[in-house]
C-alpha positions, 0 to 999 in steps of 0.5 A: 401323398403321405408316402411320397412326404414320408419317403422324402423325409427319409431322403433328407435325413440321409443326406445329412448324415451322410453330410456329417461322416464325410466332414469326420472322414477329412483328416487332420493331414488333409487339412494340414496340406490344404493350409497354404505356405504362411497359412495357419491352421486351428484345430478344434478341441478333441482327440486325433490318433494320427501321425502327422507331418509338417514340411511347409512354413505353416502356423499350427495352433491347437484349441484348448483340449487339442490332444494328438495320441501317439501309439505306432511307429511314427513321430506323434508330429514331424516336422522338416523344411523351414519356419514351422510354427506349433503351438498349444497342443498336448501329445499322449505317447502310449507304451507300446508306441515304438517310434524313436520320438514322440516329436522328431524335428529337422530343418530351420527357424521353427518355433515351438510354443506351450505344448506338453508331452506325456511319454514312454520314449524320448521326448523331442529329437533335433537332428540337424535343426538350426535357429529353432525356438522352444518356449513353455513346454512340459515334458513328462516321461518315466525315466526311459527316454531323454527329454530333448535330443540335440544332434548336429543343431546349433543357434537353438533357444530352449526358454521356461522348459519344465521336464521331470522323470526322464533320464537326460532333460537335454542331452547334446552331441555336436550341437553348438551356440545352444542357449538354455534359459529358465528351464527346470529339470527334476528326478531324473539322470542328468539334467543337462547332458553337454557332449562335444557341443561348444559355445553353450549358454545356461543360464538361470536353470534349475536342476533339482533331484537328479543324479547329477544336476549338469554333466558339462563334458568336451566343451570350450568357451561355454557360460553357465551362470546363474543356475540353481543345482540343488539336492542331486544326491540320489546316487553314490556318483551323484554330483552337482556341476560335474566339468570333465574336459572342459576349457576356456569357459566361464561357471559363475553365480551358481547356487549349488547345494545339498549334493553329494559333490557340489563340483566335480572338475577334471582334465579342465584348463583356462576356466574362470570359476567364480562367485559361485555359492557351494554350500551343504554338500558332502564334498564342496568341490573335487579336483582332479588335473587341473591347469590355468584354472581361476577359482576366486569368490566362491563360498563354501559353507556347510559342507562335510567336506569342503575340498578335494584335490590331485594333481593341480598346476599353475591354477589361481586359487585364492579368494575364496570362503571357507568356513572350515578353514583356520583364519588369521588376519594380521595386516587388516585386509580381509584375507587371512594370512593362512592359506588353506590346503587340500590334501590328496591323502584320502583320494589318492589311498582310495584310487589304489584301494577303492573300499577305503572310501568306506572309512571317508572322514573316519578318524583314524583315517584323519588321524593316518592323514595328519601323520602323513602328510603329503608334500607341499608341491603336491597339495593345492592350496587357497593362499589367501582365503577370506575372513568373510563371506562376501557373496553373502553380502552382495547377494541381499537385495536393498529390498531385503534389507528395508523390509529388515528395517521396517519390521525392526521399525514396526516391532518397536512401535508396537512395543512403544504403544503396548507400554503407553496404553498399558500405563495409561490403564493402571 
């Protein structure tokens, strides 16, 4: 009898365990392909080392801790077909992984949503990807790989992105009516990369720390507004904003600062570029072949050298603030009567001879380009620059100046009240 008891002891406890490893042995794609179109599929917490693949309008949420490995030759995740959703999950791509992404993507309306990459490779790669949304994503790599890749994708939404050590945060290729919002993007190459892409929005990003904080190149009717380009000076072709073929297209209300050159533009026509804040630069704007351009309302302040220009036509340049330009204003009207010119001097001696970029601002050198001054027609020239800045003053808030106020106010009343009890005292 004991024998009998202790032999179906045993019995059960191998079935239990045998229980346990085949639930181990379901994979994470099994449990993907049991999940029905519209279904959603909740990962527990934990590490997952394989590849997988999402074709069908799922919902895939991690748990807190869903950590997927990434170390073959496949994609950590790919994703094809149409509405797939992922959400919370974070993806360690390991060094000797040799697939081309760590995410690769194509198809329509996918959503994804607070995923973080950790990478050797490029981060996530879009190739033929539409109408697809991407929110609170964090992409860390170490200066090999781009962040996102766009290729032939259009209508996509990039929102509240955050990529450091990469070599482009978002680089484009044919990919049109994309929309960057609120991302940042820090020590890195490039942090925005346009190439033949139209229609873009960027608006209200920060690129901080890179070579060049946006390389807007072949691009027609884009926006970029409101974005912060700031101490993109780790390289001696290191720039802020640099516009290279660019037409038709709006750049306004960018900060743009402590760069080696704040704006580089050439071969650039039809754009509106204004209000925009170029202070404490090495160069505040270089200009080279431009047309039908209009610069007004900019600010420039602080830079070692406010203005660069070669070979401009027909451009309205006027209205803007510079305070290194003479100013005189006799009719009362807050633009000065001087107008205040860039000669090509310097840039074309350096284009025949680039070592003399060594002698930049030296004073023999500025002494050579006051004695031989170019002529008129080829200098371009702000003819009415303005006495004040006037962003300056549209840019502080009501709430800035009251809180102004009521410290000024408070300070007074605290000095009122030290000068009452110390006399009441005495």
């Amino acid at each position: 009898m004991k024998i009998l008891l202790k032999l179906l002891v045993f019995v059960g406890m191998i079935s239990l365990l045998g229980g346990k490893e085949t639930s181990a042995d379901i994979s994470l794609q099994s449990q993907i392909n049991a999940v029905p179109a519209g279904g959603t599929l909740k990962i527990t917490a934990g590490n997952y080392q394989e590849p997988i693949v999402l074709i069908k309008p799922i919902v895939l949420e991690g748990e807190k801790g869903t950590v997927l490995i990434a170390c073959n030759s496949k994609p950590a995740i790919t994703i094809k077909g149409k509405s797939v959703i992922v959400k919370g999950i974070q993806i360690r791509n390991c060094k000797k992984d040799k697939s081309t992404a760590v995410i690769k993507m194509s198809g329509k309306n996918h959503h994804l949503e607070n995923v973080t990459l950790t990478m050797w490779k490029s981060g996530i790669n879009l190739e033929n990807v539409e109408k697809t949304s991407f929110r609170n994503i964090r992409l860390t790599g170490n200066g090999k790989g781009n962040g996102f890749e766009l290729w032939e994708s259009h209508h996509n939404t990039f929102e509240g992105i955050k990529i450091d050590h990469v070599q482009d945060g978002f680089y484009m290729e044919d990919s049109h009516y994309n929309t960057f919002t609120g991302n940042t993007i820090s020590d890195s190459r490039y942090g925005l990369h346009v190439m033949f892409s139209d229609y873009i929005t960027a608006k209200n990003n920060r690129s901080i720390r890179n070579f060049t904080g946006a390389m807007v190149m072949g691009t027609k009717h884009s926006v970029i507004a409101n974005n912060q380009l700031l101490e993109n000076n780790q390289n001696v072709n290191a720039q802020g904003l640099l516009l290279y073929d660019v037409h038709n297209s709006t750049i306004h209300h960018n900060r743009i600062s402590d760069n080696r050159v704040g704006m580089f533009i050439e071969d650039a026509s039809g754009n509106e570029i204004t209000d925009n804040e170029i202070t404490a630069n090495f160069v505040g704007v270089q200009i080279n072949r431009i047309e039908n351009n209009v610069l007004t309302g900019n600010a420039f302040i602080s830079n070692v050298n406010d203005f660069q220009a070669t070979d401009g036509t027909d451009n309205n340049i006027q209205n803007n603030y510079w305070d290194g330009a003479m100013k005189l204003d006799i009719d009362g009207d807050g633009k000065s009567n001087l107008p205040h010119s860039a000669d090509p001097f310097f840039l074309n001696l350096a284009r025949e001879t680039p070592p003399h970029q060594l002698f930049f601002q030296h004073p023999g050198m500025m002494l050579l380009q006051k004695m031989l001054k170019s002529p008129a027609n080829m200098l371009v020239t702000d003819q009415e620059p303005l006495m004040n800045n006037e962003l300056y003053n549209q840019q502080q808030p009501e709430q800035t100046k009251s809180t102004f106020w009521g410290i000024c106010l408070s300070m007074i009343i605290v000095s009122l009240l030290v000068i009452y009890f110390g006399r009441k005292r005495t």
